[in-house]
VONUMAR-366862 format. One record per atom (N, C-alpha, C, CB): x, y, z. Coordinates in pm, whole numbers, padded with zeros to 5 digits, always signed. Glycine has a CB too. Layout:
BEGIN
XYZ...
END
This chain:
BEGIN
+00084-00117+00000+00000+00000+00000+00089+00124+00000-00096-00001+00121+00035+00192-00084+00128+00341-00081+00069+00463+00020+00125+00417-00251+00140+00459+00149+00074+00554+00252+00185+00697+00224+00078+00476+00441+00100+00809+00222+00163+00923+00188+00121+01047+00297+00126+00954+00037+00173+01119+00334+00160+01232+00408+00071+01337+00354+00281+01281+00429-00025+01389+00424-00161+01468+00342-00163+01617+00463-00364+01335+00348-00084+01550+00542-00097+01748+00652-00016+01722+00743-00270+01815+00756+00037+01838+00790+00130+01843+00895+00072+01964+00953+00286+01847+00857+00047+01930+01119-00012+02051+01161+00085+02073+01312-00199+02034+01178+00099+02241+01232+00251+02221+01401+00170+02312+01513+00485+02339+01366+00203+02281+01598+00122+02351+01732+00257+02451+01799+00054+02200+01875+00250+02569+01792+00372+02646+01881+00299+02712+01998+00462+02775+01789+00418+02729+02104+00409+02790+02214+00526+02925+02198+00433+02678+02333+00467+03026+02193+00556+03122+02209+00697+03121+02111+00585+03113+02350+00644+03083+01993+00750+03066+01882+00811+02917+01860+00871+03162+01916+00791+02871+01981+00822+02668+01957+00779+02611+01969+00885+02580+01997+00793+02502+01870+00728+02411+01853+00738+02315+01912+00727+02390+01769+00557+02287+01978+00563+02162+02133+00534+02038+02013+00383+02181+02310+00440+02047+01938+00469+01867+01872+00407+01940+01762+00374+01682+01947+00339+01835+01642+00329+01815+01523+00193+01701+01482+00470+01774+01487+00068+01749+01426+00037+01658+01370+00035+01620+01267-00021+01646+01389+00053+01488+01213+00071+01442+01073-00035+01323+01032+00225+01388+01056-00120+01370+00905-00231+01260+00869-00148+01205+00783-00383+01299+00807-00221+01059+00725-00168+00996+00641-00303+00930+00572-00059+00909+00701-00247+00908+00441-00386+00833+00361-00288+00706+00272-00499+00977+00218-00412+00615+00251-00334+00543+00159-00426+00414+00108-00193+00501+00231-00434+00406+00006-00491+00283-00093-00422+00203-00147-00552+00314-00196-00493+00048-00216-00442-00003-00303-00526-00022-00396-00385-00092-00272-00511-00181-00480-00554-00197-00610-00670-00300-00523-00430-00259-00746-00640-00324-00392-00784-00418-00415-00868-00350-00295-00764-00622-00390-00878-00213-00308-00968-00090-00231-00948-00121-00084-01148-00089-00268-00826-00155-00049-00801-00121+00089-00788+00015+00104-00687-00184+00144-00806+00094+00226-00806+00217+00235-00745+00240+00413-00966+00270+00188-00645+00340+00394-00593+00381+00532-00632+00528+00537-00425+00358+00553-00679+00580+00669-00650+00770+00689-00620+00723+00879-00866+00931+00640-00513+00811+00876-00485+00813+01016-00389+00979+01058-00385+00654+01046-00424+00988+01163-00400+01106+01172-00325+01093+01318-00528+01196+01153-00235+01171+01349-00155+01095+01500-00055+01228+01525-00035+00905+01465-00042+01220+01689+00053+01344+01690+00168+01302+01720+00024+01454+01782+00248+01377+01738+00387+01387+01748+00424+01460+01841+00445+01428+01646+00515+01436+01953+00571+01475+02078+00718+01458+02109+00504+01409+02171+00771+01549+02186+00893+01588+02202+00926+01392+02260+00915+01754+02327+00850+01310+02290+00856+01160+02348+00925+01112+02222+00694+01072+02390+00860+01143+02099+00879+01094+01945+01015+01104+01921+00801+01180+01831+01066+01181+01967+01240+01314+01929+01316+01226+01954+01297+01480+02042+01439+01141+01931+01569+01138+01954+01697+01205+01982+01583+01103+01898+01743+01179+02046+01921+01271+02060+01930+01390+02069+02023+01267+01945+01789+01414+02119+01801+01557+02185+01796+01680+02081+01946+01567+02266+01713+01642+01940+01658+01690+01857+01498+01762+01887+01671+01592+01772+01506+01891+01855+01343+01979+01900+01318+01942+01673+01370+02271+01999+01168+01983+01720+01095+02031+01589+01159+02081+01527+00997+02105+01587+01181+02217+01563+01265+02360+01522+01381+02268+01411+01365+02464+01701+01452+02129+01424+01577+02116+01361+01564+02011+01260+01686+02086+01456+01405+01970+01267+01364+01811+01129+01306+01878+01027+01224+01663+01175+01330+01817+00890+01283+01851+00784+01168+01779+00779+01363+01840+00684+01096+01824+00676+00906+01775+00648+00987+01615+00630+00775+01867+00440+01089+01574+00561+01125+01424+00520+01139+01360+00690+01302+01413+00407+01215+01414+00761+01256+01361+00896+01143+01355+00999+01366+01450+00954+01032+01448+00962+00926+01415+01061+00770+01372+00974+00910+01563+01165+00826+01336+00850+00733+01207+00802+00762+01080+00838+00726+01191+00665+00929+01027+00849+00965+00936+00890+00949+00892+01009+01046+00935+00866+00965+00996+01106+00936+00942+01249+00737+00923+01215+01000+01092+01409+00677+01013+01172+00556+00976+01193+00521+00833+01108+00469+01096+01157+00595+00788+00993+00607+00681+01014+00619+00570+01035+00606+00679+01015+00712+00579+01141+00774+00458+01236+00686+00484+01386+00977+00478+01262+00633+00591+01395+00496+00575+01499+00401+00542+01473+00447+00664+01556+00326+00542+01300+00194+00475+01263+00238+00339+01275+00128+00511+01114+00395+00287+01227+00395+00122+01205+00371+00066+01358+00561+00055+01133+00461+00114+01475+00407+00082+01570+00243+00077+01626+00473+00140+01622+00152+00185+01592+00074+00176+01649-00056+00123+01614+00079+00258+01683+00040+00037+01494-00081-00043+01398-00064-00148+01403-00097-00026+01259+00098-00171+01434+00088-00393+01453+00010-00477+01572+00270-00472+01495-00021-00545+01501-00114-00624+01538-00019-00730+01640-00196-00687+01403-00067-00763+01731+00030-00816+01838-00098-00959+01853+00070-00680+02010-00038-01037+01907-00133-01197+01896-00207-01239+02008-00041-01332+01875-00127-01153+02098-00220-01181+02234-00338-01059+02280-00105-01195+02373-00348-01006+02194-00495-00907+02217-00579-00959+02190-00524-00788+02151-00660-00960+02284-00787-00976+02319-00918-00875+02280-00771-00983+02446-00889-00789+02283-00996-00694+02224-01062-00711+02101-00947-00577+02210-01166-00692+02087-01256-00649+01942-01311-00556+01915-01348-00708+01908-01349-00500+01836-01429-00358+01818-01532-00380+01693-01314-00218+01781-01631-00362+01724-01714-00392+01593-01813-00266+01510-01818-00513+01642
END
């Protein structure tokens, strides 16, 4: 599936930037369909990197390697949602 970045919405405090949200959309050929939308927090940041210093490429990537996490499916959940 080709998931692509559709908005980045930055939230500042007094000129800095506290996090970032980033949607994502994405289809294929046999009408699967993704939209997810998720924020981004100084938690997200590595090595002591702020907003202020990632490019739109560097904080698509972290957003996502936070959608892949927060989409795998793990084997021992129990939950359903219908």
């Amino acid at each position: 599936m080709d998931i692509i970045v559709t908005n980045l919405n930055y939230k500042l405090d007094k000129g800095n930037t506290v996090s970032i949200g980033v949607s994502f959309q994405g289809s294929d050929s046999d009408f699967d369909n993704l939209n997810a939308t998720l924020n981004l927090t100084s938690a997200d940041l590595s090595g002591g990197k702020t907003f202020d210093d990632l490019s739109k490429k560097d904080i698509a990537s972290i957003g996502r390697n936070k959608l892949a996490k927060l989409t795998a499916i793990t084997t021992d959940s129990t939950s359903t949602t219908a």
